[in-house]
C-alpha positions in Angstrom: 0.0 0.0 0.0 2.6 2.5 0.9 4.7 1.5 -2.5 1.1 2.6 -4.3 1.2 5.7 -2.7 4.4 6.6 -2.4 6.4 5.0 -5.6 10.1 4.9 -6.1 11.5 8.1 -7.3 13.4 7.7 -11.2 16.6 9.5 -10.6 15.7 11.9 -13.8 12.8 13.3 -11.0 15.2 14.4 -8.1 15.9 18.0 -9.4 12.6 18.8 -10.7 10.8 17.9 -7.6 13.5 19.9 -5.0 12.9 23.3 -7.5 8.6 22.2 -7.6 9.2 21.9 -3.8 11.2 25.1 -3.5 8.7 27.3 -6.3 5.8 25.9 -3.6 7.3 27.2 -0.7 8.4 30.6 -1.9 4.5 31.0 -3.0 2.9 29.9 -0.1 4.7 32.9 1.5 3.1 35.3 -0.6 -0.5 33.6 -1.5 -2.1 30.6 -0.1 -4.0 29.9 -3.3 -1.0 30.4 -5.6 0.7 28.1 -2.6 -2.0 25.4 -3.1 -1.7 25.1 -6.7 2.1 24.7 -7.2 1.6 22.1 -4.7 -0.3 20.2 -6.5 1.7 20.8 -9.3 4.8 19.3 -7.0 2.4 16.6 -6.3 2.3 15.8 -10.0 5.7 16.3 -10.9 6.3 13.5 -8.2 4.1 11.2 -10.0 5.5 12.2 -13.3 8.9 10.6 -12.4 7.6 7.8 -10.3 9.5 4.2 -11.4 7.5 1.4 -9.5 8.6 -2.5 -9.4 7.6 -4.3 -12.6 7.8 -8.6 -13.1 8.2 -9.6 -16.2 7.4 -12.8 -17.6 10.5 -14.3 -17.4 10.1 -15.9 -20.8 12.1 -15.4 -24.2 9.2 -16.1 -26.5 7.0 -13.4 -25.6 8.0 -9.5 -26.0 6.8 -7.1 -23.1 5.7 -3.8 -23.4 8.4 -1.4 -23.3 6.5 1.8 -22.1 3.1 2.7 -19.9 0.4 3.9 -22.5 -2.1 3.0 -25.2 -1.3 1.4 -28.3 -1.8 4.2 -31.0 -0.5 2.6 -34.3 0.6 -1.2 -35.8 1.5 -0.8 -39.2 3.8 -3.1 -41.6 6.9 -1.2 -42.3 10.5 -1.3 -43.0 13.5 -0.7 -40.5 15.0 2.5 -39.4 17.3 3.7 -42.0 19.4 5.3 -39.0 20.4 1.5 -38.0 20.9 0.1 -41.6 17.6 -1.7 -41.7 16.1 0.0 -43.7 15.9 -3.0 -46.4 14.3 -5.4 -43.9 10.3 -5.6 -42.6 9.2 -5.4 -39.4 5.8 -4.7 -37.5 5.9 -1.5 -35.7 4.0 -1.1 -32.6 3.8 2.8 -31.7 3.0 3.0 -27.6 1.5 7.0 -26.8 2.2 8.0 -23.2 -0.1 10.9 -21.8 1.4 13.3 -19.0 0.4 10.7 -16.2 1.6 7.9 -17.2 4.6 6.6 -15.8 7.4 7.2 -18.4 10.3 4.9 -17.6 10.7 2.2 -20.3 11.9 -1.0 -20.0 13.3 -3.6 -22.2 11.4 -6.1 -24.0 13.5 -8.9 -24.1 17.0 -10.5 -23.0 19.9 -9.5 -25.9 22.1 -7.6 -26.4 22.3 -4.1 -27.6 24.2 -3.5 -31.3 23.7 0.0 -31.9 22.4 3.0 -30.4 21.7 6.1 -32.6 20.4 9.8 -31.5 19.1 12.5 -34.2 17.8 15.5 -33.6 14.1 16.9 -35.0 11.3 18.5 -34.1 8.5 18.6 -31.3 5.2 17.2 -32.7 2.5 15.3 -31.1 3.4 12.0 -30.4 0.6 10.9 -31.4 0.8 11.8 -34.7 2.6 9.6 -37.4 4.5 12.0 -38.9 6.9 12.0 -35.2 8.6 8.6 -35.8 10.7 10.2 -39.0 10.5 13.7 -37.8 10.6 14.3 -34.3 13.6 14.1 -31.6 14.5 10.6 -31.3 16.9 7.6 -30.3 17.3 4.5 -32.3 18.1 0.7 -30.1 19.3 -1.8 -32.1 18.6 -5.0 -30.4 19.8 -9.0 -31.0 17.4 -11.0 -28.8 19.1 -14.3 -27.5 17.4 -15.9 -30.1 18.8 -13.9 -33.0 15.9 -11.5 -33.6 16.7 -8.4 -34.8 14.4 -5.7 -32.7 14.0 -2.0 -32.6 13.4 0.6 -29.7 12.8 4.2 -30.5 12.3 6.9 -28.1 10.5 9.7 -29.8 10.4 13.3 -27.8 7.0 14.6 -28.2 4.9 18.1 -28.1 6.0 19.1 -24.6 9.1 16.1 -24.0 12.2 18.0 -24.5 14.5 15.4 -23.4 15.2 12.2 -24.3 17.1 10.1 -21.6 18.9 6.9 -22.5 21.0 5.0 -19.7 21.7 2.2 -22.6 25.1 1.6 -24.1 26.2 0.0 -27.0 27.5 -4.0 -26.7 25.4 -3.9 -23.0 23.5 -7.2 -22.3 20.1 -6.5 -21.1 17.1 -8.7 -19.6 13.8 -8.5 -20.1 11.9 -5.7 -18.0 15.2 -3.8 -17.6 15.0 -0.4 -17.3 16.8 1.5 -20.5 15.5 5.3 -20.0 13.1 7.5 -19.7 10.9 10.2 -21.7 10.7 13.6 -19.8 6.8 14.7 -20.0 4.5 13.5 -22.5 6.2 10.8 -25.7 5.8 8.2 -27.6 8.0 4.3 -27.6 7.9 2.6 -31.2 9.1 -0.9 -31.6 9.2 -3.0 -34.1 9.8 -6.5 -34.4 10.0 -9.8 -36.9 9.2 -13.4 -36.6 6.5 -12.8 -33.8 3.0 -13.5 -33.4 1.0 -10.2 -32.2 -0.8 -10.1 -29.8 -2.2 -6.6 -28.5 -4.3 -4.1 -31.1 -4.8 -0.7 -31.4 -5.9 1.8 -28.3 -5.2 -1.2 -25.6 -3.4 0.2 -22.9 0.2 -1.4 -22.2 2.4 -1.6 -18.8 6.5 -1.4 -19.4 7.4 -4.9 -18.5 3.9 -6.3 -18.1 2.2 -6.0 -21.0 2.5 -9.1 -23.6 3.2 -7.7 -26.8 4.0 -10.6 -29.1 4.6 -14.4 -29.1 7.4 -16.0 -30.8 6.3 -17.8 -34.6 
């Protein structure tokens, strides 16, 4: 109950929370109703960067969801041409996360990483599709244990203007893992081959949680 209330703080949340914390105080001296709303602002920002327990699966033929959110597109396209892929095709499952969800993403399945690549862009809605080629992003090339090639891309969105990746190139990762985090309202695209789907369009997803797909 108390873990419900009172999450786990993402390290990203520290600062912004101490100057919420300090704005709230300073205005409570001079107004109790400007006082009141900062802290409820402070209230959300805490929530904002909350990073509560997840348990994955456990299991290397299923992918998890790798953000909190709702399932905005699943299209048949071909890879990132930041990676190289751009010759192969892959499912792309687009994950939109609103201002309270819980943005900490997490990693859908034990491999290893092969490349990680960052390009600048602009600040769209997430929602929209136009983001995944245009918008700030950062490109995960993933080998699963089984020798599946898989894709994570951070996309900053309409308010996100920071996109924070504690990845690194040749790391081994496990399923669930945390990899980074998405500073106020984004969007997670992955994309994936040789797997059964099985989620569809507006389902809401947990990071680590949430079956995506079942190995063919």
């Amino acid at each position: 109950m108390i873990d419900f209330f009172f999450p786990k703080l993402h390290k990203e949340g520290y600062r912004f929370l101490a100057i919420a914390s300090l704005v709230t105080f300073v205005l409570l001296l001079i107004s109790n109703f400007l006082g009141i709303l900062s802290f409820i602002l402070t209230i959300w920002v805490y929530y904002f960067f909350r990073d509560p327990e997840r348990h994955s699966i456990g299991d290397e033929n299923y992918l998890v969801s790798p953000a909190d959110g709702v399932i905005s597109q699943i299209i048949e396209t071909n890879g990132p041409l930041e990676l190289g892929l751009e010759e192969k095709k892959f499912t792309r499952i687009s994950i939109f996360m609103n201002v309270i969800n819980c943005h900490v993403n997490r990693v859908p399945c034990t491999g290893k990483i092969n490349k990680i690549a960052y390009k600048t862009g602009k600040f769209f809605n997430a929602s929209l599709d136009k983001s995944s080629k245009e918008n700030e992003r950062n490109y995960i090339h993933l080998e699963s244990t089984k020798g599946d090639n898989l894709v994570l891309v951070q996309i900053a969105g309409l308010i996100a203007r920071r996109i924070v990746c504690d990845a690194r190139e040749n790391d081994n990762i496990k399923q669930g893992d945390r990899f980074g985090i998405i500073r106020f309202g984004s969007r997670v695209d992955l994309y994936f081959e040789k797997y059964e789907l099985l989620v569809k369009v507006n389902q809401k997803t947990i990071a680590g949680e949430t079956l995506i797909a079942k190995k063919l």
